[in-house]
RODREN-646332 format. One record per atom (N, C-alpha, C): x negated, y, z; residue in one letter. Coordinates in steps of 0.2 Angstrom, whole numbers, padded with zeros to 4 digits, always signed. Last residue first. Layout:
N
XYZa...
//
This chain:
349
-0017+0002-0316x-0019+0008-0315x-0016+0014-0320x-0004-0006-0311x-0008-0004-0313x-0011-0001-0313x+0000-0013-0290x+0000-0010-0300x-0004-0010-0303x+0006-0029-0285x-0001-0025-0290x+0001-0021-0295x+0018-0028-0272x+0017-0031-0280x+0008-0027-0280x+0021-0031-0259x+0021-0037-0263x+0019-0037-0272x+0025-0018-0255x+0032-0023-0256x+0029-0028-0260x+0015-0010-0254x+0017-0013-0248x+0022-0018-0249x+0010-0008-0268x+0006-0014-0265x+0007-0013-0258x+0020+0001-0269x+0023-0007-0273x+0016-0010-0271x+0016+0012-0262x+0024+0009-0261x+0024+0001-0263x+0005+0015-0268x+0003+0011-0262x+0011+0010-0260x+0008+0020-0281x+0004+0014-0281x+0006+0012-0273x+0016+0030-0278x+0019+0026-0281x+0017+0020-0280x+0005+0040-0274x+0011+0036-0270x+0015+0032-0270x+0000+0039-0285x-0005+0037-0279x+0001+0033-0273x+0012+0035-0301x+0008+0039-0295x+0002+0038-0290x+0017+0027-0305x+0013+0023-0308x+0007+0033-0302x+0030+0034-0301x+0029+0026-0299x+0022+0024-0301x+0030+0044-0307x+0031+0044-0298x+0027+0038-0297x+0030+0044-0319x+0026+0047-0319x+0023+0046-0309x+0044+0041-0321x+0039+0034-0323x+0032+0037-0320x+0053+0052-0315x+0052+0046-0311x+0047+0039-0311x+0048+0060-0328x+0047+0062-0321x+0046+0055-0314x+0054+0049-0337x+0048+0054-0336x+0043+0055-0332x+0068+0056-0333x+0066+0051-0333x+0057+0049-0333x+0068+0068-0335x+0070+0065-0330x+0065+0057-0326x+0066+0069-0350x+0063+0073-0345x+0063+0068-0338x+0072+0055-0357x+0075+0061-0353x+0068+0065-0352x+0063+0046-0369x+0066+0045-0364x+0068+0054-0361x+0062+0041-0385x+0062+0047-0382x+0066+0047-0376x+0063+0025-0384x+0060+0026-0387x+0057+0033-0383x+0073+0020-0368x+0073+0020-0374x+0069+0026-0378x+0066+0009-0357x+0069+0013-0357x+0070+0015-0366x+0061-0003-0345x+0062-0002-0350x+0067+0005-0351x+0044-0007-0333x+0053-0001-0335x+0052-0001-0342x+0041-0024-0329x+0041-0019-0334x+0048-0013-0334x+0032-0033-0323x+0038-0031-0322x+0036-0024-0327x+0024-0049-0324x+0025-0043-0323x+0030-0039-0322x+0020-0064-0312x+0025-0062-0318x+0023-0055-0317x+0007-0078-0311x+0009-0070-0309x+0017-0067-0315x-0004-0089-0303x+0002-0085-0307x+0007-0081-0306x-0017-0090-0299x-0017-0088-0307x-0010-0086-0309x-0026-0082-0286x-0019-0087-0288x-0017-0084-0293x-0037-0078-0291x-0037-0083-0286x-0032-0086-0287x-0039-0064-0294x-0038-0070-0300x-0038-0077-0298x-0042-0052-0289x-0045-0055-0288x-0045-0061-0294x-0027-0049-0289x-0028-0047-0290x-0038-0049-0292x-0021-0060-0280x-0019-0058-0290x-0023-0054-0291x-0026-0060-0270x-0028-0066-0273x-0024-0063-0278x-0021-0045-0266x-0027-0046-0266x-0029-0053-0270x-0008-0048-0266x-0010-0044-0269x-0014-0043-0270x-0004-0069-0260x-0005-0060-0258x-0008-0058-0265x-0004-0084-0259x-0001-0077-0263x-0003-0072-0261x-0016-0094-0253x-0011-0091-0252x-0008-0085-0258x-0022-0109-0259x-0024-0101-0261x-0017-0099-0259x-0021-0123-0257x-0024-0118-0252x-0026-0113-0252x-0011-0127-0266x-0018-0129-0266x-0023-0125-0260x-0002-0113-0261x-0004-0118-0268x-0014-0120-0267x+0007-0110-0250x+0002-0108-0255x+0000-0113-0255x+0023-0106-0249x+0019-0109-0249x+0013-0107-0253x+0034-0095-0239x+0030-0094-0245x+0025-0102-0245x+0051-0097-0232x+0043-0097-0231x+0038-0100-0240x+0063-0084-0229x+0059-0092-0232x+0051-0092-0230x+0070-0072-0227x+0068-0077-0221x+0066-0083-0225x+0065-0055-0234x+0067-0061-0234x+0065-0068-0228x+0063-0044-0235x+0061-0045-0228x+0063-0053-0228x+0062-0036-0248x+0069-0039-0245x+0070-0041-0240x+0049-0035-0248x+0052-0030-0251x+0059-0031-0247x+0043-0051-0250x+0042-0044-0245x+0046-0039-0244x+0052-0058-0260x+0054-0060-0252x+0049-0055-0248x+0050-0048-0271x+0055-0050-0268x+0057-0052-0260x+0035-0052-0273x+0037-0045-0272x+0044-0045-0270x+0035-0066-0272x+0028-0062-0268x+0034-0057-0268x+0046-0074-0282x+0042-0070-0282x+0039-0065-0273x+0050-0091-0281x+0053-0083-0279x+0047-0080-0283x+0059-0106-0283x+0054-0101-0283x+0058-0095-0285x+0060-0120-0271x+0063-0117-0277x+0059-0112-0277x+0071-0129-0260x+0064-0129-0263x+0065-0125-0268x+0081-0133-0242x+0079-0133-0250x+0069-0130-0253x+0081-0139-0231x+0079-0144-0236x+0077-0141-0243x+0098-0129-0229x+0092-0134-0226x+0089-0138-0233x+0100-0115-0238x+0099-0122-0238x+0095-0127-0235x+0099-0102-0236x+0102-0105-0234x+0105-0112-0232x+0086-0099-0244x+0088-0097-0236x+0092-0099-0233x+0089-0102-0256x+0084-0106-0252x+0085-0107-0246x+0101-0095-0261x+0099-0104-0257x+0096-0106-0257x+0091-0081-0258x+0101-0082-0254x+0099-0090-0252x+0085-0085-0270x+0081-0083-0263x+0087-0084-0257x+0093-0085-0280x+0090-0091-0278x+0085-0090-0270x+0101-0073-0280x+0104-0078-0278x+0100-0084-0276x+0089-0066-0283x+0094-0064-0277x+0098-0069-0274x+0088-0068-0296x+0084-0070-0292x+0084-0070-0286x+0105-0079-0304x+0099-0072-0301x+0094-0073-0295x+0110-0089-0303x+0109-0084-0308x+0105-0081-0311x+0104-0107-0297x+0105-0099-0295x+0102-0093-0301x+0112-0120-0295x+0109-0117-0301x+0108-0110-0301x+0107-0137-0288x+0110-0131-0288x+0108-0125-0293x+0113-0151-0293x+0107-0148-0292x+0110-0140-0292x+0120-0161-0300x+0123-0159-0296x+0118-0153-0292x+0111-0168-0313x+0116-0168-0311x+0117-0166-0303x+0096-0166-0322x+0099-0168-0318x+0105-0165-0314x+0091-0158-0336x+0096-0162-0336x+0100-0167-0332x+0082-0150-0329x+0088-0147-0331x+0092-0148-0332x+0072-0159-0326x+0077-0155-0319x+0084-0154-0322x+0068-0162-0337x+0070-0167-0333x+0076-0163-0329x+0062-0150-0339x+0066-0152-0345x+0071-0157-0343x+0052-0147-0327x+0058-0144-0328x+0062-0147-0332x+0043-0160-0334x+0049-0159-0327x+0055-0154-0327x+0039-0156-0344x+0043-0160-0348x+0047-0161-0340x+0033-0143-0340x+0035-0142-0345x+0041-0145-0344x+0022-0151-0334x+0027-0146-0330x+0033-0144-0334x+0014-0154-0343x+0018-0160-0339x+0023-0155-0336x+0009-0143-0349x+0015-0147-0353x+0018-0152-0349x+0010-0129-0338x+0006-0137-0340x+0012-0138-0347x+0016-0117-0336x+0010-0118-0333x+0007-0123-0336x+0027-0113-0344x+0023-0111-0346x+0015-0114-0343x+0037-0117-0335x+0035-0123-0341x+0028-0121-0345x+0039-0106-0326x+0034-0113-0325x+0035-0118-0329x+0041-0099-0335x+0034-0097-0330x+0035-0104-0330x+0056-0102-0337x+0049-0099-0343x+0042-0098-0338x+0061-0102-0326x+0060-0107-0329x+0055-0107-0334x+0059-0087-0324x+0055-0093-0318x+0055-0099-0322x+0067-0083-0335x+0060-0079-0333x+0056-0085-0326x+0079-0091-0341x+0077-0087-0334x+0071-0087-0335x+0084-0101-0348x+0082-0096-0353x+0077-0089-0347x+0091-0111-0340x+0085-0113-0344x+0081-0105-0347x+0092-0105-0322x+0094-0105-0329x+0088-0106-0335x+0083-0113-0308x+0086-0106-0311x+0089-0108-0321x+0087-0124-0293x+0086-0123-0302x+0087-0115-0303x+0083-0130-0279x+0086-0123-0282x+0084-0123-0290x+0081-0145-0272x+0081-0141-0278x+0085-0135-0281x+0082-0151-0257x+0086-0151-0262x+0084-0144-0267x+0078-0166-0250x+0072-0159-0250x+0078-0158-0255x+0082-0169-0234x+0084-0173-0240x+0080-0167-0244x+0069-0174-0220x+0074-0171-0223x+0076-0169-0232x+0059-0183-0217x+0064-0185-0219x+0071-0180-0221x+0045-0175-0216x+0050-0177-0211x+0056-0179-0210x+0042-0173-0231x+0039-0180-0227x+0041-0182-0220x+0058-0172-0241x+0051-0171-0236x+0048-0176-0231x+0064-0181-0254x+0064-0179-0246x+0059-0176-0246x+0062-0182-0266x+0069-0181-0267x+0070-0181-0260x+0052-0186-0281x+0050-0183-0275x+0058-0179-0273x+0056-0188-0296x+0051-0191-0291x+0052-0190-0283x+0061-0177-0301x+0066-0180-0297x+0061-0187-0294x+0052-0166-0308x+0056-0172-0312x+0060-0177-0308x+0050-0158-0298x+0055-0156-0303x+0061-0161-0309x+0044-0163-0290x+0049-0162-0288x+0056-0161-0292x+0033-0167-0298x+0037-0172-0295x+0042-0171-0292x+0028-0154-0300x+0029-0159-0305x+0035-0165-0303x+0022-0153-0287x+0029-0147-0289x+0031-0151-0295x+0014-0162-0283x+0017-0162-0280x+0024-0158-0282x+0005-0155-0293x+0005-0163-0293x+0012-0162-0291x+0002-0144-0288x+0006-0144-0293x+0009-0150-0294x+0004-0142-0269x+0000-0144-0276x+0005-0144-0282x+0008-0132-0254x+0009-0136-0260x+0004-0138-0266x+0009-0126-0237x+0006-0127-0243x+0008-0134-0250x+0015-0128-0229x+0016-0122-0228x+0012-0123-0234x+0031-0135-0219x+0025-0135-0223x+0024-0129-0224x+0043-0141-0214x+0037-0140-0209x+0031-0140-0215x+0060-0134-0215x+0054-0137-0221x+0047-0136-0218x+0066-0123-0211x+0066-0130-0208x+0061-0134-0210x+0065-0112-0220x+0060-0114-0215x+0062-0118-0211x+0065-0117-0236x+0069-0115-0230x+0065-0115-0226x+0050-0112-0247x+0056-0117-0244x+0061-0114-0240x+0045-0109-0263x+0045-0106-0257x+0050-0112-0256x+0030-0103-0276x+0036-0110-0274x+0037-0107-0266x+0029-0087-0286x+0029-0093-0281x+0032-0097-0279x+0019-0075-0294x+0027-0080-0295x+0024-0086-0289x+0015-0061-0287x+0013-0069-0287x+0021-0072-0289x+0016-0045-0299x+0016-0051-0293x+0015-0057-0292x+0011-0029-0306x+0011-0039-0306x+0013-0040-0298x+0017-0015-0313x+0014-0020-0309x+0014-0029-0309x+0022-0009-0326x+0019-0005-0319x+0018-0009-0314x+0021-0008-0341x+0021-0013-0337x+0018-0006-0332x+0034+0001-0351x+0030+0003-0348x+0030-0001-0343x+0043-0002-0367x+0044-0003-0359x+0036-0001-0358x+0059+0006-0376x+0051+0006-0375x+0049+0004-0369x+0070+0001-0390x+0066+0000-0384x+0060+0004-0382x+0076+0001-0403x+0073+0007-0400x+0071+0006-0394x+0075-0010-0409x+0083-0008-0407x+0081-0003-0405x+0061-0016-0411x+0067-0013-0416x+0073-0010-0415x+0060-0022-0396x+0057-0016-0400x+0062-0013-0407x+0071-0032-0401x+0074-0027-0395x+0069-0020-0395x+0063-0039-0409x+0070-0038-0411x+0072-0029-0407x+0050-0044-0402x+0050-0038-0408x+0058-0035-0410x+0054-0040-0385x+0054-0046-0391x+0054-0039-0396x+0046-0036-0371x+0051-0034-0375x+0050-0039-0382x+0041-0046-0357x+0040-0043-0363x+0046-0041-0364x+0050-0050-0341x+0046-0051-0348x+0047-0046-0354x+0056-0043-0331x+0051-0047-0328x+0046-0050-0335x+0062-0026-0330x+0061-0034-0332x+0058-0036-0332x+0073-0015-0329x+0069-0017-0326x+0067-0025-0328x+0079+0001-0338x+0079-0008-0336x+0073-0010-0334x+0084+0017-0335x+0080+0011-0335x+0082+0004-0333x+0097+0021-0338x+0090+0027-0339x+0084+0021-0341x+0110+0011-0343x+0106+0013-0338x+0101+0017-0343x+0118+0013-0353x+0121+0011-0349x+0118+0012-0345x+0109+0014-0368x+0110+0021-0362x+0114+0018-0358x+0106+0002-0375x+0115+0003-0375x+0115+0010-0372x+0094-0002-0368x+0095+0000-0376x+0102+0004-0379x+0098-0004-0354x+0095+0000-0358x+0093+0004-0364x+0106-0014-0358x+0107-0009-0356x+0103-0004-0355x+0094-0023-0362x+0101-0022-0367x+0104-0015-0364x+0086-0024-0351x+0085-0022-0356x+0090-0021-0360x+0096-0031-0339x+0093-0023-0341x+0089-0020-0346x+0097-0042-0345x+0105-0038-0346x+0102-0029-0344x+0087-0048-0346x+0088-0048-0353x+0093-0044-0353x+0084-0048-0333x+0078-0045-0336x+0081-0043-0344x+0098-0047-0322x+0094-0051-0323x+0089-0046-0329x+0103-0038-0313x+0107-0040-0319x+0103-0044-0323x+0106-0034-0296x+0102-0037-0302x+0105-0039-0307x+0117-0020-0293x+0114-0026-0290x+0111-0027-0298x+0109-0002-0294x+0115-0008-0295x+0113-0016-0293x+0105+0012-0290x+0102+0004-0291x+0108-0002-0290x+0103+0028-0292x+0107+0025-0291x+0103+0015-0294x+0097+0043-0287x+0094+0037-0292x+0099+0031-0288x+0101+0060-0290x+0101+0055-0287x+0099+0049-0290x+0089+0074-0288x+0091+0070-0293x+0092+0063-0289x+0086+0084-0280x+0092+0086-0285x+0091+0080-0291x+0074+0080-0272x+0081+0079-0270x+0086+0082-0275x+0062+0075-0276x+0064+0077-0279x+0073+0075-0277x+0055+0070-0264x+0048+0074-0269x+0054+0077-0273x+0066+0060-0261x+0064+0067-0255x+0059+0071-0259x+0068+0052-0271x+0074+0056-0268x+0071+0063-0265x+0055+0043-0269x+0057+0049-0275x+0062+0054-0272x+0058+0037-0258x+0054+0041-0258x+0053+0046-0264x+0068+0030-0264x+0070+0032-0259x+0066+0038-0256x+0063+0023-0274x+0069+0027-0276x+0070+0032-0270x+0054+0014-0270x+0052+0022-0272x+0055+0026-0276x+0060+0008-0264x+0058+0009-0259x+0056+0017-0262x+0069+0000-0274x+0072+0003-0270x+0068+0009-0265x+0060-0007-0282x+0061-0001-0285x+0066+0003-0278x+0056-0016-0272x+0052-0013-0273x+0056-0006-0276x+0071-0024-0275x+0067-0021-0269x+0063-0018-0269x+0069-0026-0291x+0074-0023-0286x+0072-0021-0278x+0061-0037-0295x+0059-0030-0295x+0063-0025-0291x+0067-0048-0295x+0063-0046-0292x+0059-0039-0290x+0081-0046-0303x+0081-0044-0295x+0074-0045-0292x+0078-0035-0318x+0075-0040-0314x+0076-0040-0306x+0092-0019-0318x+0088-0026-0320x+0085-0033-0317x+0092-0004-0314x+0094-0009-0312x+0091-0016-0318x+0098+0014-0313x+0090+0007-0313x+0092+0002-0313x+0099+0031-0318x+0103+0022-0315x+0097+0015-0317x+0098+0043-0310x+0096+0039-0314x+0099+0033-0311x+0109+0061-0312x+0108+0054-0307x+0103+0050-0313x+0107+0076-0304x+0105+0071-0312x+0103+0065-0306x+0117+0089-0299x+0111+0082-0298x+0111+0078-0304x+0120+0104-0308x+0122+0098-0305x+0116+0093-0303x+0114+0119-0307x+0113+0115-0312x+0116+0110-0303x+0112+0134-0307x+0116+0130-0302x+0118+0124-0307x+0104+0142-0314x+0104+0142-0309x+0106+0138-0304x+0110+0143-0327x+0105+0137-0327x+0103+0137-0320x+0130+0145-0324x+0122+0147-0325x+0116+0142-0323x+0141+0137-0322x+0139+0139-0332x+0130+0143-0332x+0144+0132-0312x+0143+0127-0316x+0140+0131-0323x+0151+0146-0308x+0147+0144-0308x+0141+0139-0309x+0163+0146-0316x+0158+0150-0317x+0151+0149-0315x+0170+0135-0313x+0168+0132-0317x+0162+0138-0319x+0170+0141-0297x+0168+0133-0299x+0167+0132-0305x+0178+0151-0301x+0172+0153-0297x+0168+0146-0297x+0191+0144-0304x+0187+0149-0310x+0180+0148-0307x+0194+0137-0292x+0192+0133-0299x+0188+0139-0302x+0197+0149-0285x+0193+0144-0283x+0192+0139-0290x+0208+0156-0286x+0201+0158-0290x+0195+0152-0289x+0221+0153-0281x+0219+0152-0287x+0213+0153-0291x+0226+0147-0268x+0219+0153-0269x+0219+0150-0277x+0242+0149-0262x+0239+0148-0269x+0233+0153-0269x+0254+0149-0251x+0249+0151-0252x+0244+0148-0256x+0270+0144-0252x+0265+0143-0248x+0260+0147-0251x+0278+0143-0269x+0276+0141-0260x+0269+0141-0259x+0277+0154-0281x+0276+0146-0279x+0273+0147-0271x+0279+0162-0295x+0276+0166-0289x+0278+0156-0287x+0269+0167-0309x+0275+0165-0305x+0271+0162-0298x+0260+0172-0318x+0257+0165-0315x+0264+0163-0311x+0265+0188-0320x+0265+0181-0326x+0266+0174-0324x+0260+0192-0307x+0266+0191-0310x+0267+0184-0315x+0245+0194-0308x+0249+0189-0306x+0257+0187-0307x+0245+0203-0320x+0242+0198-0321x+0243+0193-0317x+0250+0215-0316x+0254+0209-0321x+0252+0205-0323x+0239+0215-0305x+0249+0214-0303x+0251+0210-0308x+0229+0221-0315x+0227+0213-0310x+0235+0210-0307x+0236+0223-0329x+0232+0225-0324x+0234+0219-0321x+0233+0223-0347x+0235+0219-0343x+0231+0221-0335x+0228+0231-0356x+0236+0231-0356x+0237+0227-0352x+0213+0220-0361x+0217+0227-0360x+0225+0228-0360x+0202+0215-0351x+0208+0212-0352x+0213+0220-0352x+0190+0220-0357x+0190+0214-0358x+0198+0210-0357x+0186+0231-0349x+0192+0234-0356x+0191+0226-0358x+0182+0228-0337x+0188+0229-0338x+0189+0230-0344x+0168+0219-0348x+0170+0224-0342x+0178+0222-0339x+0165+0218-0365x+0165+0217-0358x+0168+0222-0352x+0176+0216-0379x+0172+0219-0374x+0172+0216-0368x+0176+0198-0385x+0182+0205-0385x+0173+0211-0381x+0179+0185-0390x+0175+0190-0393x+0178+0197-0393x+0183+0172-0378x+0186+0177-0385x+0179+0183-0384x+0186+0158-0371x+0182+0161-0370x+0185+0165-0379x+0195+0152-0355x+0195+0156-0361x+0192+0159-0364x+0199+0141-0345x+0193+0146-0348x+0195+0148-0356x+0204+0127-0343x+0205+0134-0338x+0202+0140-0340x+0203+0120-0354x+0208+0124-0354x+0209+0129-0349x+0194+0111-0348x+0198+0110-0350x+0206+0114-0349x+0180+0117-0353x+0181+0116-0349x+0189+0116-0346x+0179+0117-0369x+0178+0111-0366x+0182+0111-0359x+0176+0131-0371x+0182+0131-0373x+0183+0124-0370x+0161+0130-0370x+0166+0136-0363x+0172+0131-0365x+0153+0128-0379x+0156+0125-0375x+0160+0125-0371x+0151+0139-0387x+0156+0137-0389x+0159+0132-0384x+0137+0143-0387x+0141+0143-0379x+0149+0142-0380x+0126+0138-0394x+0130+0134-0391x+0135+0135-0386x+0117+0150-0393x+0119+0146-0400x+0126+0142-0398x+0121+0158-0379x+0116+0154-0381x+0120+0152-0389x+0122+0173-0372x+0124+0168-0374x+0119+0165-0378x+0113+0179-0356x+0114+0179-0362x+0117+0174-0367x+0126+0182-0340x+0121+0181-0347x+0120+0180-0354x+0133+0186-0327x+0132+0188-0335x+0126+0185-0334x+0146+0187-0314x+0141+0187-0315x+0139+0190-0324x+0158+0187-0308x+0156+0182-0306x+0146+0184-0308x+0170+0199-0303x+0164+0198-0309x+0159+0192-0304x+0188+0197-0300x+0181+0198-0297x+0174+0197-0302x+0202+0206-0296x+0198+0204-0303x+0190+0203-0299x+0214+0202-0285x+0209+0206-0284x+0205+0201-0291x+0232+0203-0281x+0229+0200-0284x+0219+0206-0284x+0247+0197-0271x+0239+0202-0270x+0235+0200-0275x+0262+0197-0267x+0256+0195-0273x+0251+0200-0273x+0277+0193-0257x+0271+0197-0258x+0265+0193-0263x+0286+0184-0255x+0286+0185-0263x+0279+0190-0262x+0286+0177-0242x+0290+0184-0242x+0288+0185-0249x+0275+0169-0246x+0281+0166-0245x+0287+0172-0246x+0262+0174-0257x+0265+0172-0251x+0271+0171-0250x+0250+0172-0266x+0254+0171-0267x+0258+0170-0260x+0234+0179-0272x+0237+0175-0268x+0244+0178-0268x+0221+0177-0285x+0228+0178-0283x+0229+0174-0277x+0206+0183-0291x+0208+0178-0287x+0217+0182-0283x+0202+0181-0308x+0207+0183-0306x+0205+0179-0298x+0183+0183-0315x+0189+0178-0312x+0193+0182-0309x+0172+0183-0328x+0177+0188-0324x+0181+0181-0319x+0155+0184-0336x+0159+0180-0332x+0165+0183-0326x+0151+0189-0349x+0153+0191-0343x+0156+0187-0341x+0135+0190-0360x+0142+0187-0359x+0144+0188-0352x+0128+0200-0373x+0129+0198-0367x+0137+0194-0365x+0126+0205-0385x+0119+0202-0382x+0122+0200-0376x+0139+0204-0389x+0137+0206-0396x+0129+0200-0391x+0151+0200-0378x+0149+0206-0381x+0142+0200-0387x+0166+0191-0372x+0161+0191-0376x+0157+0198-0379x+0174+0187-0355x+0174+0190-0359x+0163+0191-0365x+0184+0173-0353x+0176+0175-0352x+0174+0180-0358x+0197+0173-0339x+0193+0173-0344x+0185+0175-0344x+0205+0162-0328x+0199+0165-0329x+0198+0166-0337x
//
């Protein structure tokens, strides 16, 4: 394929040859189309070597002394039967703003947040079908911000603040809703409510059954994790329990927040915290406790009944995509809102 160059206009030409067994060669020149070139159409030369783009006339007088025969010739002839035009007619294509490829975004971060964003990826998809939204498993709040800041992802999704460092690296995050941070069980565990008192005791190793004898076994999250920071943040007594928890031995230690809802689920006896937005979103099989007698839902956060909450934030970098944009614009939507107050969160307004 060449691309032949004028002064206001640019030609898109492709050779299609076939090539038969009996040495027969039929060659046909086809005109793909034209526009105008841009400042930057230097590009062409990129598309690796099948194109060649020169500053000649357009038309036929673009490939002079050479007819469409000796222009198969040259190519030598090769078994079987060769549609040669199919690349050109593909890269020609690719070059008008009319046939623009999918734009994919890539999301990923806080596993609490990961369910929800899946629902109004999926609902975005269909308002905006040429653009794919891809969602990787959790990478926890601090590995979606960083990638976010690196462009590895469009957005990161995180459960805390941007630190003044990560603001200075170029970040910019947008909160788009709250949830109930929560204590949750297996459901072999016959309860259905908790106290602090009682969460204190768990943590500092006081309290080591349930009251129907089953061994009660402790899901830890990472000291630097976003749950452990919530709940030290609650009291000072809570504080010096988890401090406690951290330094006892053999207790289970879940990455992600994927993983600790996983050993809840899986663990008879076990104890540990999740988020409202997660075990909805996910259809999770634990059981939520409600604290002191104020259950979690979207309405007690929302109202200020049940005081704790973590928010969720899209990180992205300073001057985000169009695209991008587009998708922050979806989510903080009408539609957008009643997605994430179906999967357990509160947006904002």
């Amino acid at each position: 394929m060449r691309i032949a160059h004028a002064p206001s206009r640019v030609e898109f030409w492709a050779i299609k040859t076939l090539f038969y067994r009996n040495g027969t060669v039929r060659a046909t020149r086809l005109r793909l189309g034209s526009r105008v070139p841009a400042e930057t159409d230097g590009f062409h030369e990129e598309f690796y070597g099948l194109c060649r783009y020169e500053k000649k006339e357009t038309g036929p007088a673009a490939f002079p002394g050479s007819g469409t025969e000796a222009f198969a010739m040259r190519a030598g002839k090769r078994l079987g039967v060769a549609v040669a035009w199919i690349v050109p007619l593909f890269l020609g294509a690719t070059m008008f703003h009319g046939n623009v490829h999918a734009e994919t975004l890539r999301i990923s971060g806080t596993g609490g947040a990961i369910g929800g964003m899946r629902l109004l990826a999926e609902a975005f998809r269909k308002a905006e079908p040429g653009v794919e939204v891809i969602l990787p498993r959790s990478i926890g709040s601090s590995g979606g911000i960083r990638a976010a800041i690196v462009g590895k992802l469009d957005i990161g999704l995180s459960a805390r603040p941007l630190s003044p460092e990560e603001m200075g690296q170029g970040a910019w995050q947008t909160a788009y809703a709250r949830t109930a941070f929560v204590f949750a069980v297996n459901p072999d565990v016959k309860r259905s409510d908790t106290t602090l008192a009682e969460v204190i005791d768990i943590y500092a190793g006081r309290k080591t059954t349930w009251d129907e004898g089953i061994f009660l076994r402790l899901i830890l999250r990472p000291s630097a994790n976003t749950d452990t920071i919530t709940l030290r943040n609650i009291s000072a007594e809570m504080a010096c329990a988890v401090q406690q928890s951290q330094n006892r031995k053999g207790l289970i230690v879940a990455a992600t927040d994927q993983h600790s809802a996983d050993a809840i689920e899986r663990t008879s006896g076990a104890f540990g915290t999740t988020t409202l937005a997660l075990v909805v979103s996910e259809k999770r099989r634990i059981r939520i406790l409600s604290l002191s007698g104020v259950t979690p839902t979207t309405k007690s956060v929302q109202d200020g009944t049940y005081p704790y909450t973590k928010t969720f934030f899209m990180v992205t970098r300073q001057v985000p995509s169009p695209t991008v944009v587009k998708f922050i614009r979806f989510v903080r939507s009408t539609e957008g809102k009643d997605i994430l107050s179906r999967a357990g969160q509160m947006p904002y307004p």
